[in-house]
C-alpha positions as CSV (number, residue, x, y, z in Angstrom):
1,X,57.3,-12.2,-12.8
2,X,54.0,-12.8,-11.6
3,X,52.2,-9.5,-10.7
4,X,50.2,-9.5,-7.6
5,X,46.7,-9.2,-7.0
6,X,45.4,-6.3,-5.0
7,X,43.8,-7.2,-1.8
8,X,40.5,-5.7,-0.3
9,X,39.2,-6.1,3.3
10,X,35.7,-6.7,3.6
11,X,34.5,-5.5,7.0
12,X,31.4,-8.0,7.5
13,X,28.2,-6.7,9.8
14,X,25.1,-7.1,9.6
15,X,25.2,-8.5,5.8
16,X,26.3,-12.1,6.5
17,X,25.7,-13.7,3.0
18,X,27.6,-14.1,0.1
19,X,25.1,-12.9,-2.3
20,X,23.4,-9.3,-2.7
21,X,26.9,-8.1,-1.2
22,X,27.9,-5.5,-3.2
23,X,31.2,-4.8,-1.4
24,X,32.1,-8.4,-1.7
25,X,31.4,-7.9,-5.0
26,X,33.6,-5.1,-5.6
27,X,36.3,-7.4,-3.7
28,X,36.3,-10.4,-5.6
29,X,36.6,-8.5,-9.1
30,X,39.2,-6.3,-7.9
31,X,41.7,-9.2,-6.7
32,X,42.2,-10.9,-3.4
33,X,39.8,-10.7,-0.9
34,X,40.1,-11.2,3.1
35,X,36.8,-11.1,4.4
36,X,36.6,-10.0,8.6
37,X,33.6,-9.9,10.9
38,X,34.5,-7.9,14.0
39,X,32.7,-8.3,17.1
40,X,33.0,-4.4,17.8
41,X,33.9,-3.7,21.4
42,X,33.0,0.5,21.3
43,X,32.7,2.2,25.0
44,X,29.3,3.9,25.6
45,X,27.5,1.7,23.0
46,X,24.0,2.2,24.9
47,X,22.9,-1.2,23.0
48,X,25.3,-3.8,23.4
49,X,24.2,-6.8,21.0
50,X,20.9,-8.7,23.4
51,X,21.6,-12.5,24.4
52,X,19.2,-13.7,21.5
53,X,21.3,-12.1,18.5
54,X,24.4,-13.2,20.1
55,X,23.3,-17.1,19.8
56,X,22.0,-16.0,16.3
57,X,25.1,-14.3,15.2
58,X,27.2,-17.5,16.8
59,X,25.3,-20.1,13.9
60,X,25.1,-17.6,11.4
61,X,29.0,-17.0,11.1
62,X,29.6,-20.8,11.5
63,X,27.7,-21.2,8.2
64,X,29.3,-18.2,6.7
65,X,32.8,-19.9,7.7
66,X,32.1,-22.6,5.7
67,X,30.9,-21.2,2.9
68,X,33.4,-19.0,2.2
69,X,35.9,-22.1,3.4
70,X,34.2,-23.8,0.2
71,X,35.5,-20.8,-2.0
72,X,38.7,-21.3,-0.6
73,X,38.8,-17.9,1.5
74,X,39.2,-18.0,4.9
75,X,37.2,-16.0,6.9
76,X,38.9,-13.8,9.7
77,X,37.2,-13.6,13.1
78,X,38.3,-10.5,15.9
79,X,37.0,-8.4,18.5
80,X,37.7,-5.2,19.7
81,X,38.0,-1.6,18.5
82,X,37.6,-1.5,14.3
83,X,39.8,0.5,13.3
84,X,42.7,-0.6,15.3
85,X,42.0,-4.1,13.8
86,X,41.4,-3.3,10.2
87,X,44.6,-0.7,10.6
88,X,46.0,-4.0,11.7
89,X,44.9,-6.3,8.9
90,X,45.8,-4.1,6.2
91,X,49.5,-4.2,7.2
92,X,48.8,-8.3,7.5
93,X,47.1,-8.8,4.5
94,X,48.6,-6.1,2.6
95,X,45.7,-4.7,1.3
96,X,44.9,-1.5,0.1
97,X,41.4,-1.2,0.3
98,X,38.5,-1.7,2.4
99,X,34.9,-2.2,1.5
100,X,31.6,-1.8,3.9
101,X,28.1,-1.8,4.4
102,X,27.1,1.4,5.2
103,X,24.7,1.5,8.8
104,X,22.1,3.8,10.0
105,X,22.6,3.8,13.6
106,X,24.4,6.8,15.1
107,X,27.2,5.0,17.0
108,X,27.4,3.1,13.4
109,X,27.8,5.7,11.4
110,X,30.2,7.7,13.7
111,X,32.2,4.3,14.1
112,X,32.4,4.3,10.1
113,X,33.1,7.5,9.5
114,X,36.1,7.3,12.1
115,X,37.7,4.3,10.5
116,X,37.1,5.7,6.7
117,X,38.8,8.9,7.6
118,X,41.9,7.5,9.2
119,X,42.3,4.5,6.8
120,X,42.2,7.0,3.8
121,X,44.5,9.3,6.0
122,X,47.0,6.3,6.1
123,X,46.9,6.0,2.1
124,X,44.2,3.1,1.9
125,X,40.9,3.1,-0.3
126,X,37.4,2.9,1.4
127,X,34.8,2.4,-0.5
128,X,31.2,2.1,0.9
129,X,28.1,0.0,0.0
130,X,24.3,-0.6,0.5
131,X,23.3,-4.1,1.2
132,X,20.9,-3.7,4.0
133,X,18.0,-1.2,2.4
134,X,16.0,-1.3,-1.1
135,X,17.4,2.5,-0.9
136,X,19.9,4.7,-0.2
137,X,17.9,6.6,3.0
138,X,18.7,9.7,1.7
139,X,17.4,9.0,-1.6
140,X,13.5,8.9,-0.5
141,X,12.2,12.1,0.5
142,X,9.1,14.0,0.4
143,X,8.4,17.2,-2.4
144,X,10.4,19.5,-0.1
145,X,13.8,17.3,-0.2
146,X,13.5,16.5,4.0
147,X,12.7,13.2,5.7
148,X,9.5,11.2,5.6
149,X,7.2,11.4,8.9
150,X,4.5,9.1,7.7
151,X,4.6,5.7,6.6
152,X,1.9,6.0,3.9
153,X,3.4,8.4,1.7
154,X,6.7,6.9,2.2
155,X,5.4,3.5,1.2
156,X,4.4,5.3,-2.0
157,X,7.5,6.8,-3.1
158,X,9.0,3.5,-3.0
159,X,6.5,1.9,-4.6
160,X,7.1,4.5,-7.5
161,X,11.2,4.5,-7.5
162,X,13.2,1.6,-8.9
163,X,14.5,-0.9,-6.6
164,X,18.2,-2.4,-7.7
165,X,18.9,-5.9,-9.0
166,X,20.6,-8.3,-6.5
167,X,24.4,-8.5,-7.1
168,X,24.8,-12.0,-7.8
169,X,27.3,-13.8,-4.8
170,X,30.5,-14.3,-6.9
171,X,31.6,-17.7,-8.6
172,X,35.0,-17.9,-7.0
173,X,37.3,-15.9,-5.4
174,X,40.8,-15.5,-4.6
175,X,41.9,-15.8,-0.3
176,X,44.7,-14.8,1.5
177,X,46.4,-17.2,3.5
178,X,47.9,-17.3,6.7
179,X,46.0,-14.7,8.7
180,X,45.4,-15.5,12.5
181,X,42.1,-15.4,13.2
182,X,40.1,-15.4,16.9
183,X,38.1,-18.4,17.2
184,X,34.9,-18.2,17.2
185,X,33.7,-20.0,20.6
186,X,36.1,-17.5,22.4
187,X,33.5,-14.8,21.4
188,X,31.2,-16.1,24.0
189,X,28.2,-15.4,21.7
190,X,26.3,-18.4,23.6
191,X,23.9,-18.2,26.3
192,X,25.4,-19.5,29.7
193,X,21.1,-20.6,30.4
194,X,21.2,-24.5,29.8
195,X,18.1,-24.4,27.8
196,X,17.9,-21.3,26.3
197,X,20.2,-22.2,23.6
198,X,18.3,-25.5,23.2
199,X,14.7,-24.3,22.5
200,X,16.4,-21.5,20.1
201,X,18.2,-23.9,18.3
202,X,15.1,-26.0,18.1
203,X,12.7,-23.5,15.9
204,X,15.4,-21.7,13.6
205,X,18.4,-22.9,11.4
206,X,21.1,-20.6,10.6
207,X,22.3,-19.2,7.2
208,X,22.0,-18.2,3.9
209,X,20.6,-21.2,2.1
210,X,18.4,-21.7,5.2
211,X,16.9,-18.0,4.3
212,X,16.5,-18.5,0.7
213,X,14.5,-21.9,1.3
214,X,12.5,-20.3,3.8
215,X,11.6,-17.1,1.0
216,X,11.0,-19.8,-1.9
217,X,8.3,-21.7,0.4
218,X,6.7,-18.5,1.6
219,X,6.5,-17.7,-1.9
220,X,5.2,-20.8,-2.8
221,X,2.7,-21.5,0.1
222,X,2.1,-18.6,2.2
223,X,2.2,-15.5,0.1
224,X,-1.0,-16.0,-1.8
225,X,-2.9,-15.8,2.0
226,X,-0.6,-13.2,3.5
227,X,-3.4,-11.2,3.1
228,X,-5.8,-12.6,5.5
229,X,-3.7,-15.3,7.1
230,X,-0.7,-12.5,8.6
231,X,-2.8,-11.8,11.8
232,X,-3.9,-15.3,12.7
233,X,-0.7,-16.4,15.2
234,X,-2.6,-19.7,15.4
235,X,-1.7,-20.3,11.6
236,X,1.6,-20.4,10.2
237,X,0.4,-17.4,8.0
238,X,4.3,-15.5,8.3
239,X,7.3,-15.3,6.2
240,X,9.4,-15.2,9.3
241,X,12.4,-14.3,7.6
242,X,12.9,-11.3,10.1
243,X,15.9,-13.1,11.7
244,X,17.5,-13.4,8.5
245,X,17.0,-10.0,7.5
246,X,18.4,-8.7,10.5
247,X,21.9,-10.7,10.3
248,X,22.0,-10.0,7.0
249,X,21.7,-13.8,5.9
250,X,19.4,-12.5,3.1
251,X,18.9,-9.2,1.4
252,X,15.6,-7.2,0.9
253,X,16.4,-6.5,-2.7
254,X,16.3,-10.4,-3.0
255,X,13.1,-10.7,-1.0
256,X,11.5,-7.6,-3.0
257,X,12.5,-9.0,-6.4
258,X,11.5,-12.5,-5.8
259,X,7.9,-11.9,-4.3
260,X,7.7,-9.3,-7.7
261,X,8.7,-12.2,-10.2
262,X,6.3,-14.2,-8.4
263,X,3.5,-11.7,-8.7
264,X,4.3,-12.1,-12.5
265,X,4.4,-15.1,-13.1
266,X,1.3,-16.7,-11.2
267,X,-1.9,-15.8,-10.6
268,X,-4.0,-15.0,-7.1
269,X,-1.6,-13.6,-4.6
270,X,-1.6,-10.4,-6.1
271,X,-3.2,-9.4,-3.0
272,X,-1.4,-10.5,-0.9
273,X,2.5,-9.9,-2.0
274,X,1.2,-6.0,-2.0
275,X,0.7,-6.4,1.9
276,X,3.6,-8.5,2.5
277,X,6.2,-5.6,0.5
278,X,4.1,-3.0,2.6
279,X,5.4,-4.9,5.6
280,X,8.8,-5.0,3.9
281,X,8.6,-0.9,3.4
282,X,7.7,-0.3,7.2
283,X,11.4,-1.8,8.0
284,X,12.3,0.8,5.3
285,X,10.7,3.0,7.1
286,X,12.0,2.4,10.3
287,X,16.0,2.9,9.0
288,X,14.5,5.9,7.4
289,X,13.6,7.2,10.4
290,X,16.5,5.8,12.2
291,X,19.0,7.7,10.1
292,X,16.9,10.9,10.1
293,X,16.0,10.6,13.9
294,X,19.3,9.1,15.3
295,X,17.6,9.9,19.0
296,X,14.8,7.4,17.8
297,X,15.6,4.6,20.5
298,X,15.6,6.3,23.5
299,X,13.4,9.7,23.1
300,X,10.2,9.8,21.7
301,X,9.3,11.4,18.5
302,X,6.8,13.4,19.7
303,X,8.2,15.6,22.2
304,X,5.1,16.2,24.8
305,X,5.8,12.8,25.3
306,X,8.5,13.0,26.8
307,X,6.6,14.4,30.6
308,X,4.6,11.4,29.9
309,X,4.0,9.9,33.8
310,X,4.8,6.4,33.7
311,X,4.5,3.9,36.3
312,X,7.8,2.1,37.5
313,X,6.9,-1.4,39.0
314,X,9.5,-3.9,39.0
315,X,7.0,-6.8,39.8
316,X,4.5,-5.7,36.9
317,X,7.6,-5.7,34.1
318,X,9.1,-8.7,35.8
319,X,4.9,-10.4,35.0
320,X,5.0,-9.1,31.4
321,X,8.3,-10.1,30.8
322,X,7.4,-13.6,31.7
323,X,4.3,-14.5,30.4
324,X,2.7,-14.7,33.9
325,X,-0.4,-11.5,33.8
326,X,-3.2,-13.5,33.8
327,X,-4.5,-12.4,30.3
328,X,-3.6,-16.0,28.1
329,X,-2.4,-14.3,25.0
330,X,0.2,-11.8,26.0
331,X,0.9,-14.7,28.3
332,X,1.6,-16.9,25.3
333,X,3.2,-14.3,23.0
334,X,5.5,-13.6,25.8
335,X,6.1,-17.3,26.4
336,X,6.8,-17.3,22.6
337,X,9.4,-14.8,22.6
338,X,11.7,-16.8,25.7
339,X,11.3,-20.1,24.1
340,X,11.8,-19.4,20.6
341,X,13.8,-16.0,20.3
342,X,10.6,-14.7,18.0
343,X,6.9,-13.4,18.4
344,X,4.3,-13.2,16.1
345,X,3.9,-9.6,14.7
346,X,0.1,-9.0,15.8
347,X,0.9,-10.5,18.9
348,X,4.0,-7.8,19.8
349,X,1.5,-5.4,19.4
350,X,-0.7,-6.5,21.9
351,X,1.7,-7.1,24.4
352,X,3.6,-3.9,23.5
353,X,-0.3,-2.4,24.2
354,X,-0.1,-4.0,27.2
355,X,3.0,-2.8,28.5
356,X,2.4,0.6,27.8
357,X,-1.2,1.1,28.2
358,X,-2.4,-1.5,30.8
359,X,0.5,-1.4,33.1
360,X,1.8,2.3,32.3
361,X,5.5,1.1,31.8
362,X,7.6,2.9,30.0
363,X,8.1,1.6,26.2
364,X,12.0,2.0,26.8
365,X,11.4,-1.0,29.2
366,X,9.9,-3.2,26.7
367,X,12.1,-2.4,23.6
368,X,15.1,-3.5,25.9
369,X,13.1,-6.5,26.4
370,X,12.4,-7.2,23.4
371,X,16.6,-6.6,22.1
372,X,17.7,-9.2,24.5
373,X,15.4,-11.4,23.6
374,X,14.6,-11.7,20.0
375,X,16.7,-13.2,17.2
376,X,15.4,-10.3,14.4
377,X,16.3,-7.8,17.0
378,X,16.7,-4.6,15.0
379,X,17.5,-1.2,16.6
380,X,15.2,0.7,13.5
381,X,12.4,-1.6,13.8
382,X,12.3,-2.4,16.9
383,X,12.4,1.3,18.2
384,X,9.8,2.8,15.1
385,X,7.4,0.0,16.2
386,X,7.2,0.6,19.9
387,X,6.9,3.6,19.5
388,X,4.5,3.9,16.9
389,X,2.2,1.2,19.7
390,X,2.9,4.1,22.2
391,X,1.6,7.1,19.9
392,X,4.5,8.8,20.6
393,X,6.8,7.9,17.1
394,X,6.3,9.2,13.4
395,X,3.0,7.8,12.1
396,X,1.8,6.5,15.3
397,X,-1.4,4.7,16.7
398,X,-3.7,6.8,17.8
399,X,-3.2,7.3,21.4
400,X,-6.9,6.2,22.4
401,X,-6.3,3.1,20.8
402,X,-5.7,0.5,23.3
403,X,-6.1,-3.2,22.9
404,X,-8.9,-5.0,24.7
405,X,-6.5,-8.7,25.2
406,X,-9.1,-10.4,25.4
407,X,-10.6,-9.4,22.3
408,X,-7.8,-9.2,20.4
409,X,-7.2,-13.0,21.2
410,X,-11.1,-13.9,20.2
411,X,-10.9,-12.3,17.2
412,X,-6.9,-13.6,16.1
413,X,-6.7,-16.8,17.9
414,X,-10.4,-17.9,18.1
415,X,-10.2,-21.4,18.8
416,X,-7.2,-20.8,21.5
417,X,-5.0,-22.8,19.3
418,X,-1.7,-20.3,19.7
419,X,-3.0,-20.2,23.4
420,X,-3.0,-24.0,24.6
421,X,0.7,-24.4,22.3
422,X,2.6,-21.4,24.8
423,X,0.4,-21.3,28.1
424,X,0.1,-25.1,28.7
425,X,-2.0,-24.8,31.9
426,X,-4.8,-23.2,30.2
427,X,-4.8,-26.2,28.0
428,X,-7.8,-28.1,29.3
429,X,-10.5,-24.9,28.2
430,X,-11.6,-24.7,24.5
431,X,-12.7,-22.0,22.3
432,X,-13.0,-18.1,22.8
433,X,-13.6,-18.8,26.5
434,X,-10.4,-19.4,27.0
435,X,-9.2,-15.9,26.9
436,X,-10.7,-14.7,30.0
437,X,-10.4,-17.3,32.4
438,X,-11.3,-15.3,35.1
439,X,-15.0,-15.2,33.8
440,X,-15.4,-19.1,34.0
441,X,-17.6,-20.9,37.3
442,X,-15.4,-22.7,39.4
443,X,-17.1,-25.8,38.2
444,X,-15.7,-25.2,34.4
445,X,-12.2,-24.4,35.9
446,X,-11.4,-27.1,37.7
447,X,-12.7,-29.5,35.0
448,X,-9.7,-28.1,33.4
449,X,-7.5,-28.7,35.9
450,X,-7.0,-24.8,36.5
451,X,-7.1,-22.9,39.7
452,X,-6.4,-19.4,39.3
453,X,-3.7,-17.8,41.6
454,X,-2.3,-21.0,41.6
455,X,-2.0,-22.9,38.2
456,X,-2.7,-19.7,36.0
457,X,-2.4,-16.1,37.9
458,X,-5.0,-13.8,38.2
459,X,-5.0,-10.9,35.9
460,X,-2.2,-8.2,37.5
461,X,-4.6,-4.9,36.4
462,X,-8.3,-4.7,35.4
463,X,-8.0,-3.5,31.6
464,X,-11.1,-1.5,31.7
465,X,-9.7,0.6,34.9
466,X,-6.2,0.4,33.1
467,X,-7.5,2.1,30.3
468,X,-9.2,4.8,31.7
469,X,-5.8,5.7,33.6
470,X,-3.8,5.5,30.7
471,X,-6.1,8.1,28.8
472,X,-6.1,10.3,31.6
473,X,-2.6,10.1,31.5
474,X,-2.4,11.1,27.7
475,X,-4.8,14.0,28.3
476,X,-2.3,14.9,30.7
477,X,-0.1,15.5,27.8
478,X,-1.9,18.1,25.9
């Protein structure tokens, strides 16, 4: 008599990859393994997955699909409430045990913690992984044993702990067969915009071997300029692997321990792998401080900020939101966003600025923006770094620091490179000029073929009389 294999569950996420998966891992040692991605229904979820990490998520579990098909493991798709399905699948599958990433959103965590304590109730194992984080976020923590408030020292008790191998994705593994599955087109994960999907699908490619190719020639060709090449949005100076990272198509242990082999192994980008981990540490940070901070997407750190008086203007968000305020380079990083699902990181914080501190709109507004619409939409980062632009979060920009636009886009986009590529119109001007088109002669406009208020709007507020209301507005505060 042949004895049977024990079966585990893996409840898929936000880790969509086969290697670095610790709980798959676990699975495909122990016996049989049925892995699941649920496309969580919960009531009250105040952030229901944006339109740009639905199309994301779409491609990235078609690729998963196939590569688990490859292995012979078919990959089960439902939606709905958790528990009732994996309560549900066990009884299917026969399986008595179920393996997860753990999360650091509130509703997460509560959601987990539900389905662990029934599912152990009913007589099944649960066991529970890390796969998103270099760290447990309870294992950093200052001298006194509580939560980090400030990047800086944060950044430096990671760069003094130990960071964990990557679990090696497993060499073959043992499915169950016969499991109904939804299909995936019936999860309506694509946009119903005829082009949106198009222009997406025209800048990024799904999955894990896409996200390790992209690392290895970062590593190869971009890390070594990180350093002064990061800010520059006219220059492909980026790893954008953000979207990967937040689907969980790659892991940050892999990144971490890949750009740290590299930094061994060859010489002159010393410099600039340190930066690039720092940027790794501040979405560290951010889950940190998510996990700590559970209120962090909605309320502001800083409490006085909370009587803040913000301006509510419909037509204003509405301009911002589509690349249409007259000043070219949050017009273009805007632009950026809706046509690719992604924005260059110096770029959201000068249109984050913008938002905030030129149009007094409340940084709620723009983070909701900015969940619908990017493909590395993640609720930690996304809600640490608007509100560390709005000086209300942990570690945040000074409040008096507001970005001049059009400065910002001399200084990073000098020769109106990124400019021209988003904001079309303006293509005709050259150089720094570019950025203020306002400040041109009529003559050197329409040699460019651009008439403002018509071709190219005006600017919607004057940023020097926008920033002395917004400062008026944070002395308010004290």
């Amino acid at each position: 008599m042949t004895e049977t294999l024990p079966t585990t569950l893996v409840w898929l996420r936000r880790d969509l990859r086969l290697a670095d998966h610790p709980a798959l891992a676990f699975a495909a040692q122990r016996g049989r393994v049925v892995p699941v991605y649920i496309l969580e229904e919960s009531e009250g979820d105040p952030w229901p997955m944006g339109g740009a990490m639905r199309w994301w998520l779409h491609h990235t579990l078609t690729d998963l699909a196939e590569r688990f098909e490859k292995l012979g493991v078919p990959l089960v798709l439902r939606r709905g409430d958790p528990l009732k399905i994996l309560s549900a699948l066990v009884q299917e599958a026969g399986a008595d045990c179920v393996v997860f990433s753990r999360r650091t959103d509130a509703l997460g965590r509560t959601v987990d913690a539900a389905v662990e304590k029934a599912l152990v109730a009913a007589g099944v194992e649960v066991k529970s992984f890390n796969a998103s984080l270099l760290f447990e976020s309870w294992d950093i923590s200052t001298k006194a044993g509580g939560p980090f408030k400030v990047y800086t020292p944060f950044s430096k008790a990671c760069f003094a702990a130990t960071v964990g191998l990557p679990v090696p994705a497993p060499k073959k593994m043992v499915g169950v067969a016969g499991l109904s599955s939804d299909r995936l087109q019936d999860f309506s994960l694509l946009p119903t915009h005829p082009d949106w999907g198009g222009m997406l699908q025209a800048h990024w490619k799904a999955g894990e071997a896409s996200a390790l190719k992209r690392l290895g020639q970062f590593i190869d060709t971009g890390l070594a300029s990180y350093k002064t090449m990061r800010d520059r949005p006219d220059q492909e100076g980026t790893s954008c692997l953000s979207p990967y990272l937040a689907v969980g198509a790659i892991g940050p242990r892999q990144i971490w321990h890949a750009v740290q082999n590299a930094m061994a192994s060859r010489q002159g980008i010393a410099a600039g792998a340190e930066v690039f981990l720092k940027e790794l540490l501040w979405r560290e940070f951010s889950h940190h401080l998510l996990y700590y901070f559970p209120h962090l997407p909605e309320k502001p750190l800083a409490p006085a900020f909370a009587q803040m008086k913000w301006r509510r203007s419909k037509a204003d968000l509405a301009a911002w939101q589509k690349g249409m305020t007259g000043y070219p380079i949050v017009d273009a990083g805007m632009r950026q966003l809706w046509q690719t699902g992604w924005m260059h990181n110096r770029v959201r914080m000068i249109v984050a600025s913008f938002l905030i501190k030129d149009l007094l709109i409340p940084w709620q507004q723009g983070e909701a923006w900015f969940w619908d619409t990017l493909i590395d939409s993640d609720m930690a980062s996304n809600a640490a770094s608007w509100q560390w632009v709005a000086g209300c979060g942990a570690d945040a920009a000074p409040f008096f620091r507001v970005f001049n636009p059009v400065l910002q886009g001399k200084k990073f986009d000098p020769d109106g490179a990124y400019v021209r590529r988003f904001v079309p119109e303006l293509s005709g001007l050259q150089g720094p000029a570019l950025h203020a088109p306002w400040l041109l002669s009529h003559e050197a406009l329409a040699q460019a073929g651009v008439t403002l208020g018509k071709t190219y709007p005006t600017p919607i507020v004057d940023h020097a009389a926008a920033r002395q209301r917004v400062l008026a507005a944070f002395r308010g505060l004290r």
